[in-house]
C-alpha positions in Angstrom: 75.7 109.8 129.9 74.2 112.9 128.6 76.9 114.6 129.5 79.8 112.6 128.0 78.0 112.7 125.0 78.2 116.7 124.7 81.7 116.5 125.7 82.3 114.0 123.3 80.6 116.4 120.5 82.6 118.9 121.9 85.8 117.4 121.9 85.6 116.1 118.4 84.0 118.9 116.8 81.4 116.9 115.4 79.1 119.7 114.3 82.1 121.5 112.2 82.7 118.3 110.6 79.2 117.8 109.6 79.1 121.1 108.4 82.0 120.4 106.0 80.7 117.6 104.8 78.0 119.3 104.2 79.6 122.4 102.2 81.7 119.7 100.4 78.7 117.6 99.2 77.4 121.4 97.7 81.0 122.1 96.6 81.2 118.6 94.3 77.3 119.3 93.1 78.8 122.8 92.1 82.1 121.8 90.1 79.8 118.4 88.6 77.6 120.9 87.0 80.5 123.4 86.2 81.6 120.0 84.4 78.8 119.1 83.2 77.1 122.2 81.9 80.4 124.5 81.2 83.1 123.0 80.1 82.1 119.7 78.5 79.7 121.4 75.9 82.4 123.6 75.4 84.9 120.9 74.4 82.1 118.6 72.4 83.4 119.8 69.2 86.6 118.1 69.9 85.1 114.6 70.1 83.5 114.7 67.0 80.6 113.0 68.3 76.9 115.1 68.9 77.0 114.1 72.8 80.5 114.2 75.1 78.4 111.1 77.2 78.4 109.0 74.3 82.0 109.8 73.3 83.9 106.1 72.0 87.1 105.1 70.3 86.4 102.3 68.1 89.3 99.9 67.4 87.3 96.8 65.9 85.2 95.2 68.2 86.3 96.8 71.0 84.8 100.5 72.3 86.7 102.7 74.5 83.9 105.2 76.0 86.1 108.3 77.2 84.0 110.7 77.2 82.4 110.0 80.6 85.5 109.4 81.7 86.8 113.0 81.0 83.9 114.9 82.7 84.8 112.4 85.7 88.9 113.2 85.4 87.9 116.9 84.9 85.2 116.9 88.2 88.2 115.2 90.2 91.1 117.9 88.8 89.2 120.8 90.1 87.9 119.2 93.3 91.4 118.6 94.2 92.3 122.3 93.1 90.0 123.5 95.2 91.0 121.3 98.3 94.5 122.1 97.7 93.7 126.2 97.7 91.4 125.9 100.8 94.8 124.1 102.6 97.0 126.0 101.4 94.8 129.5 102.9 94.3 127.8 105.7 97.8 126.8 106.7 98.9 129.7 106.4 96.7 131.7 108.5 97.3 128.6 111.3 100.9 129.8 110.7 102.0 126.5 110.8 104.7 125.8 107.6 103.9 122.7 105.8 106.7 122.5 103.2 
């Protein structure tokens, strides 16, 4: 049994794929706080509000909070960026054409 379990960690390359989940999880904790503390105070002035949390478009009694939204739109823009870059290298060096 012991031995179809190596081969099954083997075969499946579990270890690399806990290691990428691992470097991902640090990756999205890097580009949250590249959000967070970069780019959102950055763009506060825009919102005319003292906090970009606490962002709202008021149209009567109904309030639109976009501001968290944004940071969340911007976290997943760059994730993807970066996921699409990484592919991109890596296809390339596999030599494989993925057009």
């Amino acid at each position: 049994m012991l031995k179809e379990f190596l081969a099954f960690l083997k075969e499946y390359k579990i270890v690399s794929l806990a290691i990428a989940f691992v470097m991902g999880a640090a990756a999205t904790n890097m580009v949250n706080s590249l959000v967070k503390d970069v780019f959102m105070p950055a763009i506060t002035p825009l919102f005319g509000s003292e906090s970009w949390r606490t962002a709202t478009l008021s149209m009567g009694p109904v309030h639109i909070a976009y501001g968290s939204f944004l940071a969340e739109l911007l976290n997943f823009l760059i994730l993807a960026l970066i996921v699409f870059l990484i592919a991109r290298k890596l296809f390339k060096i596999d030599g494989k054409n993925h057009e």
